[in-house]
C-alpha positions, 0 to 999 in steps of 0.5 A: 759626263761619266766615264765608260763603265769599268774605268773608274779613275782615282783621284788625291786631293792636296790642299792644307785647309781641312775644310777645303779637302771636305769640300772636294772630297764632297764634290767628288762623292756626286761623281760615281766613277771617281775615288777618292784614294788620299788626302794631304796637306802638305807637299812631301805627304803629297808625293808619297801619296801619288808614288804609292796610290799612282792616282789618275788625277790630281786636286792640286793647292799652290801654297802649301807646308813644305814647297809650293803644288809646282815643288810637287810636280817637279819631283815625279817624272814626266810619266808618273805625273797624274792629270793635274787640275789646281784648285787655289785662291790666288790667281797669280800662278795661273800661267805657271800651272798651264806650263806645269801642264795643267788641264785646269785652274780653278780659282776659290771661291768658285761654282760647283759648275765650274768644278764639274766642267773642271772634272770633265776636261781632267777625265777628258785628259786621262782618256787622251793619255791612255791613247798616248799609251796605246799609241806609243805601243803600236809605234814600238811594234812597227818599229820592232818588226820594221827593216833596220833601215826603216826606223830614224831615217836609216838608209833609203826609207824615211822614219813613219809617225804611226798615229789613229785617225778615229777608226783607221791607222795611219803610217806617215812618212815623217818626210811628208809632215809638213808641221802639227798644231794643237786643237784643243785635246787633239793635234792636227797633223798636216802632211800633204793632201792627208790631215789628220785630226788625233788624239794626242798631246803636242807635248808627246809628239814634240819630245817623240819628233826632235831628233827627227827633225822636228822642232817648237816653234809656239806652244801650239805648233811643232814644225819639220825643219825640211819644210822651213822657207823663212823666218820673218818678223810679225806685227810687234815682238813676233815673229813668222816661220813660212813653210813649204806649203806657204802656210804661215805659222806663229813663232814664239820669240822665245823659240826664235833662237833655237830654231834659227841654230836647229835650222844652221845645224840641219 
């Protein structure tokens, strides 16, 4: 699957084994929309390489001369991180580089299939990312161009979440979002009698939503504070947040404590 014609992607590769980057550098020769823009072995070339070139995606080793891939990672901002997928022999981390936000973990050996189902998941992400970008500028405009009153919850007119449904544009009263759950590259938004599947990351619509009540329950589900009725135990060590709606939502024991403070505060 190759990107649309114009938007060819770069990619560095960083792993310290000389004969592993050839392999990828091979690999991604067969991929005609992808350039390869830089070669490291060790983590502090690495992030000079990704400060300079600004590459799309990133072929990412966990062990390697000065720190580890996640030393890599912490040391760009959040908006100057590429899309990342790691490719490493030791499958130990493998938890640890999804909450990196990893679109993927490929653990040597592995199958040239499997590296081309990884490519294709990492393309996938750059189109969603720049989705995101376009999103947050649309959202930017509205709230220029809004009444004072409009923007954050300001006066009598509840803040709106702007977000693309395919071809139309939805503006949803941040009062009537009920909560958002992830599906896969898209987020499922429930407001009421309108659920829109959208191309974002819960990530963005979690940090872009906290200060408007909204909060992490799971790693796969934001919920509004206005909506919460219960907070219960579940089978074992989980727990449950029922909500207005009486939908039933997973809650994460590890955000049981933030979102019982979020919810005395609120």
């Amino acid at each position: 699957m190759s990107a649309a014609p114009g938007r060819r992607l770069t990619a560095v590769i960083v792993d310290d084994e000389p004969p592993a980057r050839r392999t990828l550098q091979l690999l991604l020769a067969h991929e005609p929309d992808i350039d390869v823009v830089a070669e490291c072995g060790d983590g502090a070339t690495a992030v000079r390489a990704i400060l300079d070139r600004q590459p799309d995606l990133v072929f990412l080793d966990i062990q390697i001369p000065g720190g580890d891939g996640f030393d890599v990672l912490r040391q760009l901002a959040p908006d100057r991180r590429p899309v990342v997928g790691f490719v490493t022999a030791y499958d130990q981390y493998a938890l640890q580089a999804f909450d990196a936000h990893a679109v993927d973990y490929l653990l040597k050996p592995f199958a040239d299939e499997r590296f081309t189902a990884m490519v294709d998941r990492m393309r996938q992400a750059v189109r969603l990312k720049r989705v995101d970008e376009l999103e947050r500028r649309l959202t930017a405009l509205v709230d220029a161009t809004a009444p004072a009153s409009v923007i954050h919850g300001r006066g009598a007119t509840p803040a709106q979440l702007v977000v693309r449904d395919g071809r139309r544009t939805l503006v949803l009263p941040l009062t009537e979002i009920v909560w958002i759950e992830a599906e896969d590259y898209y987020v499922r938004i429930h407001a009421g009698a309108r659920q829109p599947l959208v191309r974002r990351s819960l990530q963005s619509l979690a940090d872009e939503l906290e200060t408007d009540g909204f909060t992490r329950v799971h790693r796969s589900a934001i919920v509004n504070l206005r909506h919460v009725r219960e907070v219960r135990a579940a089978a074992k060590t989980d727990y449950e947040v029922v909500l207005s709606t009486g939908d039933v939502v997973r809650l994460s024991r590890s955000l049981k404590d933030a979102l019982t403070s979020r919810l005395h505060r609120s």
